[in-house]
C-alpha positions as CSV (number, residue, x, y, z in Angstrom):
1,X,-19.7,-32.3,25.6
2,X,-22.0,-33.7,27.6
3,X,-21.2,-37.6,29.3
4,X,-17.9,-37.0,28.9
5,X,-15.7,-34.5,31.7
6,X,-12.5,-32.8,30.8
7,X,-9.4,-33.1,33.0
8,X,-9.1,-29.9,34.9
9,X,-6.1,-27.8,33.4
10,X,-3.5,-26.4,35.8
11,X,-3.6,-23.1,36.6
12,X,-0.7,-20.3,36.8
13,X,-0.5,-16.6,36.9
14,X,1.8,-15.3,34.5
15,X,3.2,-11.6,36.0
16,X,3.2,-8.7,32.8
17,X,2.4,-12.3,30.1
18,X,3.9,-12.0,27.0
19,X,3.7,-15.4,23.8
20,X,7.0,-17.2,23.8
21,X,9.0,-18.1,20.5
22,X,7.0,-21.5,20.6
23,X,3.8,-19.7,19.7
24,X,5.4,-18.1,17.3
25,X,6.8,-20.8,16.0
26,X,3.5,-22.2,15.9
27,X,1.7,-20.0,14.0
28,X,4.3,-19.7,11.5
29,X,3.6,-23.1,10.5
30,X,0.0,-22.6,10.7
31,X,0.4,-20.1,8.6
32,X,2.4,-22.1,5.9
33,X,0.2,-24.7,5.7
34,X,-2.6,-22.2,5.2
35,X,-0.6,-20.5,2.4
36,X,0.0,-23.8,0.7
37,X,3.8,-22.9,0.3
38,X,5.0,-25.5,-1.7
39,X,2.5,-24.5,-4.5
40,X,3.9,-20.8,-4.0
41,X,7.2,-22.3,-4.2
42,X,6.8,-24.2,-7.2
43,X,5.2,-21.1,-9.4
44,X,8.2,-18.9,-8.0
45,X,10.9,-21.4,-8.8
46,X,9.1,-22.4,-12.4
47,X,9.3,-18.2,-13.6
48,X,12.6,-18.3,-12.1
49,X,13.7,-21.7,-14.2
50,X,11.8,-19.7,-17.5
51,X,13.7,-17.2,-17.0
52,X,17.5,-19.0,-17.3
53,X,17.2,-19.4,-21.1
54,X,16.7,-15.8,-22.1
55,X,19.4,-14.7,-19.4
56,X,21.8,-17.1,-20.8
57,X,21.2,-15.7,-24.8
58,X,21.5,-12.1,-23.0
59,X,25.1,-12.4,-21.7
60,X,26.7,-14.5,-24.4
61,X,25.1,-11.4,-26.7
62,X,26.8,-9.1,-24.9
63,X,30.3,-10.9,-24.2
64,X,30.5,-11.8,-27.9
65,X,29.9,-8.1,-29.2
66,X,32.9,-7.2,-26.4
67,X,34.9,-10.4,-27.9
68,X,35.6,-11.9,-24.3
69,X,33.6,-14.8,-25.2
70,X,35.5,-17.5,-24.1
71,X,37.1,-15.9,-21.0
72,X,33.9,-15.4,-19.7
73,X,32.1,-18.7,-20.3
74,X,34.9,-20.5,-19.1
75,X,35.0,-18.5,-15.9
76,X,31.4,-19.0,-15.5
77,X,31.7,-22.5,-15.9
78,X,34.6,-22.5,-13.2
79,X,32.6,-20.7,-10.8
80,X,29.2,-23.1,-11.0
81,X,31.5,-25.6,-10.5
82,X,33.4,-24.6,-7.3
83,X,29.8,-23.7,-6.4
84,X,28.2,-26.7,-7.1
85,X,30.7,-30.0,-6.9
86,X,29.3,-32.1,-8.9
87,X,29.2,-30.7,-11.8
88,X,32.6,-30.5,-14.2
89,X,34.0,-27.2,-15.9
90,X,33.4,-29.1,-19.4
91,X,30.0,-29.9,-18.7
92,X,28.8,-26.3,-17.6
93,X,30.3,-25.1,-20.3
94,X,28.6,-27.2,-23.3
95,X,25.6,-26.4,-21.4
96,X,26.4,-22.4,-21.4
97,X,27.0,-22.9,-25.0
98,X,24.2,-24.9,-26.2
99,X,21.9,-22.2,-24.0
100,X,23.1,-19.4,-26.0
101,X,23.4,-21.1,-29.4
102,X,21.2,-17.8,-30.4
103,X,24.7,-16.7,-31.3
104,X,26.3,-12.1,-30.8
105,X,24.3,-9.5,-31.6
106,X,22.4,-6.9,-30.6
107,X,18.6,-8.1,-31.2
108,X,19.3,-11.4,-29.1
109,X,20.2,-9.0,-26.5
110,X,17.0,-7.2,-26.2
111,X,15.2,-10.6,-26.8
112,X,17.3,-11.9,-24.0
113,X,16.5,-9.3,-21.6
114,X,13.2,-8.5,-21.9
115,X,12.6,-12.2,-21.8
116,X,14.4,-12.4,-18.7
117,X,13.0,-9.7,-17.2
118,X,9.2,-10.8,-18.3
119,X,10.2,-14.6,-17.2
120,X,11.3,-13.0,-13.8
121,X,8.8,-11.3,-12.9
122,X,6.6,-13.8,-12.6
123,X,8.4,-14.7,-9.7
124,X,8.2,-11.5,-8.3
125,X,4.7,-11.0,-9.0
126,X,3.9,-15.1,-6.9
127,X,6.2,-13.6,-4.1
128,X,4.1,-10.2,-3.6
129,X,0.3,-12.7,-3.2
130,X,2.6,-14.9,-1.2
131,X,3.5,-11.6,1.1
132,X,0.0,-10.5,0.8
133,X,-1.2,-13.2,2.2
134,X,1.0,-13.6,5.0
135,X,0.1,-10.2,6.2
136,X,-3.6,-10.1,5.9
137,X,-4.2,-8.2,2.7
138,X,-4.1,-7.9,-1.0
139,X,-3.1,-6.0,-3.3
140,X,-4.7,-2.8,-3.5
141,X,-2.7,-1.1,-6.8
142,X,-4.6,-1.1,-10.1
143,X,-3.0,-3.9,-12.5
144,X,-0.9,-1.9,-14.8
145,X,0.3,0.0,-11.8
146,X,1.6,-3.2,-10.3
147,X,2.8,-4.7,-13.2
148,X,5.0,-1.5,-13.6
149,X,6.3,-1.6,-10.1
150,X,7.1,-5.5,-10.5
151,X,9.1,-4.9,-13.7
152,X,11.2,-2.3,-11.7
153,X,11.6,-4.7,-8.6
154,X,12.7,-6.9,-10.9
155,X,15.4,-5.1,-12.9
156,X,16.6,-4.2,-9.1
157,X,16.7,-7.8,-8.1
158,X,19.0,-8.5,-11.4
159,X,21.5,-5.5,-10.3
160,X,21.7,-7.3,-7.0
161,X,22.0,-10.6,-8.4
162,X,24.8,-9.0,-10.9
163,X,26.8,-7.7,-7.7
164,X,26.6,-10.6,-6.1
165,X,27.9,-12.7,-9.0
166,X,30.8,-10.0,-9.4
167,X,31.7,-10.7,-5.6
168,X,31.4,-14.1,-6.2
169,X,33.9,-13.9,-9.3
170,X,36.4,-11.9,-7.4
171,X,37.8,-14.9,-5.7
172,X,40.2,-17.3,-6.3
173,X,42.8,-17.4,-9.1
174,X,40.9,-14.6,-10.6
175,X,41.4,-12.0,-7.2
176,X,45.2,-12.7,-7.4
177,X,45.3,-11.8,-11.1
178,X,43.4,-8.8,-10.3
179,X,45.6,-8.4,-6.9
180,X,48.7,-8.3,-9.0
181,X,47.0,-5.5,-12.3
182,X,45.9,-3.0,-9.4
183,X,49.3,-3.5,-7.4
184,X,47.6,-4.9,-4.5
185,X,49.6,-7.1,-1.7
186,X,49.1,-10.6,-1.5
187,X,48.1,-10.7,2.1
188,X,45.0,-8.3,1.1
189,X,43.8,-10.7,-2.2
190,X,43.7,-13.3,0.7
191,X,41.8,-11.5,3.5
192,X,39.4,-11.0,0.2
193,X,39.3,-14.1,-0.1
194,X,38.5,-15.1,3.9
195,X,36.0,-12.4,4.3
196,X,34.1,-12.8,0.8
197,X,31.6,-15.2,1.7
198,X,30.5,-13.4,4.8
199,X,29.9,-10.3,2.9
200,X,28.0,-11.8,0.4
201,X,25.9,-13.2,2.8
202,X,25.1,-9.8,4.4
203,X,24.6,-8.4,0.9
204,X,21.8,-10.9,0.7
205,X,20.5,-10.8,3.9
206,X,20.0,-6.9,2.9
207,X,18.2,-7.5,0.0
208,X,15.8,-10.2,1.6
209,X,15.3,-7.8,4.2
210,X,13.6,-4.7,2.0
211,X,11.7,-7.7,0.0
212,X,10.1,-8.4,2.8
213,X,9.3,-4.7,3.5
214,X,8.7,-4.1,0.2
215,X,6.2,-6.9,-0.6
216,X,3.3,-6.7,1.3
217,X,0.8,-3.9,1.0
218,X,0.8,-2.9,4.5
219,X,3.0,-0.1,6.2
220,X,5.1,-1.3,8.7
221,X,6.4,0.4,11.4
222,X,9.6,1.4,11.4
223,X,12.7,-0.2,9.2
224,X,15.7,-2.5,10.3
225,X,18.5,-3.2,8.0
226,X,18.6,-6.7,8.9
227,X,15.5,-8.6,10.0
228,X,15.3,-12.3,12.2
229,X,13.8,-14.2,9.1
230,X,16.0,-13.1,6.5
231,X,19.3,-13.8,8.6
232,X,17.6,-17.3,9.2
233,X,16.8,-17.9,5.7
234,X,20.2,-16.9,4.1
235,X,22.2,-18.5,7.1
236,X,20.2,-22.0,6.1
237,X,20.1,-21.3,2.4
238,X,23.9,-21.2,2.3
239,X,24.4,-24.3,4.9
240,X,22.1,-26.2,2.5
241,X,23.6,-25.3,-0.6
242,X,27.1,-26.4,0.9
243,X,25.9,-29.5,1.9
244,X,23.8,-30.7,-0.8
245,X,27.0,-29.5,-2.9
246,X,29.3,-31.7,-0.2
247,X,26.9,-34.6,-0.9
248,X,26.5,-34.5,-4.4
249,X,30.2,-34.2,-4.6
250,X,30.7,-37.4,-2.5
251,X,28.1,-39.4,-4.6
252,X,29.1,-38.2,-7.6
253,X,31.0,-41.1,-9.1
254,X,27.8,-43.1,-9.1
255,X,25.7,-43.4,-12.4
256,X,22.5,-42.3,-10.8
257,X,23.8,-38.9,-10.3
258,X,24.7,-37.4,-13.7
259,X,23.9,-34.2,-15.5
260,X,20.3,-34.5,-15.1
261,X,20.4,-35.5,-11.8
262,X,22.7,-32.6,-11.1
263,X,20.0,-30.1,-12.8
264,X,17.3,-31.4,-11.2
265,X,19.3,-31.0,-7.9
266,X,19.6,-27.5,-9.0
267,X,16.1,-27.0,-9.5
268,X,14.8,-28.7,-5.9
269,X,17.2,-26.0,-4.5
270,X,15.8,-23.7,-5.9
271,X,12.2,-25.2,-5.1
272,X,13.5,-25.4,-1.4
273,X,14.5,-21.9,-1.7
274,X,11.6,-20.3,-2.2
275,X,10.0,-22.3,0.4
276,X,12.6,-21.5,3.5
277,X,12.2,-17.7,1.6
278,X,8.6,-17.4,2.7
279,X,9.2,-19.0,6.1
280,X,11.1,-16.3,6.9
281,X,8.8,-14.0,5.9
282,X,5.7,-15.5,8.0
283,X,8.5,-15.9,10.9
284,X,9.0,-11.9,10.5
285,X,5.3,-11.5,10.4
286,X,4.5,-13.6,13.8
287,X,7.3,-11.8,15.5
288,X,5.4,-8.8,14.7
289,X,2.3,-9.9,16.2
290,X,3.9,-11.0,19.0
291,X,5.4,-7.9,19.8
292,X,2.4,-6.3,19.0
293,X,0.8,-8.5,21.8
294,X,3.4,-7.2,24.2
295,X,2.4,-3.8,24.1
296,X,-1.0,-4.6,24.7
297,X,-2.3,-4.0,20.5
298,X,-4.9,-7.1,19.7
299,X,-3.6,-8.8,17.1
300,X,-4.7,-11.8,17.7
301,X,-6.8,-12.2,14.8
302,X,-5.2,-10.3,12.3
303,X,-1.6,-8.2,12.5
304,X,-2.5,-4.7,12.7
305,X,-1.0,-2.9,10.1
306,X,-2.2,0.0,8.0
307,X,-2.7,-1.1,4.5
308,X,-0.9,1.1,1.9
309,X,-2.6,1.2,-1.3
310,X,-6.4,0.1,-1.2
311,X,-8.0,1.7,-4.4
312,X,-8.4,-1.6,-6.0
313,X,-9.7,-2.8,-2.5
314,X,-12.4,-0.2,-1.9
315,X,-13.5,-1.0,-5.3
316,X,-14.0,-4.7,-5.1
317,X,-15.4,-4.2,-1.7
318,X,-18.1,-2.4,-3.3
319,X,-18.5,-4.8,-6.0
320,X,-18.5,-7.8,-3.6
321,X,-21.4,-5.9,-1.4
322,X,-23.8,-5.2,-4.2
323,X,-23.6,-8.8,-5.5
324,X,-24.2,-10.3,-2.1
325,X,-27.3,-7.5,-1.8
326,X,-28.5,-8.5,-5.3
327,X,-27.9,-12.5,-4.4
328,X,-30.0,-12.0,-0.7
329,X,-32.8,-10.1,-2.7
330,X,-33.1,-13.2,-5.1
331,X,-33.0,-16.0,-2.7
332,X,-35.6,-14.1,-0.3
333,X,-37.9,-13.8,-3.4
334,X,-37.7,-17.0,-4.5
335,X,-38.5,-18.7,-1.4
336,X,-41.6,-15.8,-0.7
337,X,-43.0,-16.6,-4.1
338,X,-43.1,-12.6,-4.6
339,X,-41.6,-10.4,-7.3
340,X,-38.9,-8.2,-6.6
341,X,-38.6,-4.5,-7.3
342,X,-35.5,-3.0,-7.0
343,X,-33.8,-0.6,-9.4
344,X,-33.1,-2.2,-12.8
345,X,-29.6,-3.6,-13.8
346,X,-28.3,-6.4,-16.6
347,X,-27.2,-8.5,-13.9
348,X,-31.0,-9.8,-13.1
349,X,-33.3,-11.2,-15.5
350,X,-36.5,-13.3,-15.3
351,X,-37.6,-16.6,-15.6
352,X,-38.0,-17.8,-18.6
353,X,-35.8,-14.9,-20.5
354,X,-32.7,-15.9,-22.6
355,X,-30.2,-15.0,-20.1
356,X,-31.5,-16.3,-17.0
357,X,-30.4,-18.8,-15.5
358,X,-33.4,-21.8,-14.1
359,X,-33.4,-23.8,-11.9
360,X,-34.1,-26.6,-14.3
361,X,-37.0,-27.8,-12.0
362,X,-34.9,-29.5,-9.2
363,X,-35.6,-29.3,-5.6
364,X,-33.1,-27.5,-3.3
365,X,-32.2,-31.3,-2.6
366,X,-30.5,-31.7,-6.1
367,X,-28.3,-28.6,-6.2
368,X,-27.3,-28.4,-2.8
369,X,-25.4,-31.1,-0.5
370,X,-25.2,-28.8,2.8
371,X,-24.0,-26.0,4.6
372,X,-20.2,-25.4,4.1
373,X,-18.3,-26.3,7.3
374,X,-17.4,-23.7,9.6
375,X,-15.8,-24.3,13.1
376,X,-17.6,-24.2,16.4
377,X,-17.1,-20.8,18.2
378,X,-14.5,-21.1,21.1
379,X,-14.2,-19.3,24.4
380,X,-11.1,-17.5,25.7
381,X,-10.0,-20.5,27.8
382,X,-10.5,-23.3,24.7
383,X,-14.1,-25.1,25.4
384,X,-16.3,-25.3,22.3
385,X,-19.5,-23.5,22.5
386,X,-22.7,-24.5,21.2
387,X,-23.5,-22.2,17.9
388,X,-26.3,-19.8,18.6
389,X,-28.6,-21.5,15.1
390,X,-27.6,-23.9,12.4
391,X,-28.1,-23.4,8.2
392,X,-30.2,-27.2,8.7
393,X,-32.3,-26.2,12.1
């Protein structure tokens, strides 16, 4: 800028350069904020939330046509309670009970479960834009095509969650019982119970792993069981839940913190979740690019990665080109005062004609405020460059 000078920057030669985890770090966040994650967040956590009710109605159905009603609720209610502190056997139980008032039977069963599953995959379906984003691309399948494919993920993402809860269960009171029906030794019911926890978490990490494979429509490269951002996301998902759970636990005696506290605890959790989710997902993303950097691939724009389905993509590409052609044409013959010929189509008219639509007699002044903004090009080493014309020169 000119009257003002710059303090000269200090100079270094890096031998065979590569981005360090600070850039990447860097760009993740960039790339959050871009996102707008905690609106993602909140549309993944709100079809997950929906979806509680008709899950709740769905088991009771099915444990009260087997008969183990009670067993079962009162286990559940143990378990959400060793999880979660705060919150009392007695209380998760009335709760679990006034859920699935619906009462046995085989009709709120299938209610339950489609609900579920439709409720669900809402969250699945914010969770693939989310990954679409973070990767550069959209989705390229027609719409019934990925609302099939959702549907699917999302029956496999309740197996998973099933398995998990059944390793959860095994624990405890309930292992030993178990231990002592199959004829298994003490000492093995409590190595079950040491290494439990860790193999849940892997079980997770697994799962987070091919979601963020699975979500984007690009092809990655090659597979890895077990990526950097989903060992970071469940390795911080289960130190918060322990001690949000510690603290709740701690402050539980105090009347602020009762059973709607404790649910809406549940539900920022769950918020925070989905948030710490997608990090890990842009983290994965930039440590891409930056390895992609250190082979010498320029992807410093956008990560290059082959996109897998792009019917739908080709097809709005078009679209999108033939309305900016038809929208140039207009403009140009407006401000020439000329008529236009051009091959005929519903989406032009002419003045005056029922469908068009005037101008109403205003200036460009009274329907236009500006130019949209649009940063200044930079050069390779950061200094702003004058743009070659402006939209008011």
């Amino acid at each position: 800028m000119a009257g003002s000078t710059a303090a000269p920057r200090r100079l270094r030669t890096y031998t065979r350069p590569r981005v360090s985890l600070l850039y990447v770090l860097r760009r993740t966040l960039h790339r959050l904020l871009e996102l707008q994650v905690w609106d993602v967040a909140a549309a993944m956590t709100f079809f997950g939330a929906l979806s509680l009710l008709p899950t709740v109605v769905a088991l009771l159905s099915v444990v009260s046509l087997l008969g183990v009603e009670e067993e079962t609720v009162d286990a559940a209610a143990h378990l959400a309670a060793e999880i979660w502190p705060s919150l009392t056997p007695d209380v998760v139980r009335e709760w679990i009970l006034t859920l699935g008032s619906a009462g046995p039977g085989t009709g709120a069963v299938v209610l339950g479960a489609v609900g579920t599953v439709v409720s669900a995959s809402g969250a699945v379906g914010a969770f693939h834009r989310a990954m679409h984003r973070i990767h550069d691309t959209r989705e390229g399948r027609p719409f019934l095509h990925f609302r099939l494919v959702v549907f699917v993920e999302t029956l496999a993402l309740m197996l998973g969650a099933v398995l998990i809860t059944i390793l959860v269960v095994v624990g405890g009171d309930l292992s030993l019982r178990l231990g002592q029906a199959v004829g298994l030794p003490e000492e093995t019911v409590q190595t079950w119970n040491v290494v439990k926890w860790p193999v849940i978490l892997v079980v997770i990490a697994l799962i987070v792993t091919l979601a963020y494979r699975l979500g984007p429509n690009v092809r990655q490269p090659r597979y890895r069981p077990l990526s950097l951002g989903a060992v970071a996301v469940v390795v911080l998902l289960f130190g918060a839940t322990v001690a949000l759970g510690w603290i709740t636990d701690r402050f539980g005696q105090f009347a602020v913190v009762g059973r709607i506290n404790s649910a809406i605890g549940v539900l920022a959790l769950a918020w925070v979740a989905c948030i710490v989710l997608l990090a890990g997902a842009a983290f994965d993303a930039e440590v891409l690019r930056a390895r992609q950097l250190a082979v010498g691939i320029d992807a410093s724009v956008e990560i290059q990665l082959a996109t897998r389905h792009t019917a739908v993509l080709e097809d709005s590409e078009r679209y999108e080109a033939r309305n900016r052609r038809l929208a140039r044409l207009v403009a140009d013959a407006v401000r020439a005062g000329e008529d236009l010929t051009i091959e005929a189509t519903p989406l032009l008219s002419e003045e005056g004609r029922l469908l068009a639509i005037e101008s109403g007699r205003r200036n460009p002044e009274d329907v236009s405020s500006g130019s949209p903004f649009h940063a200044d090009p930079v050069s390779d080493d950061g200094a702003r460059l004058e743009p070659t014309s402006r939209p008011d020169d």
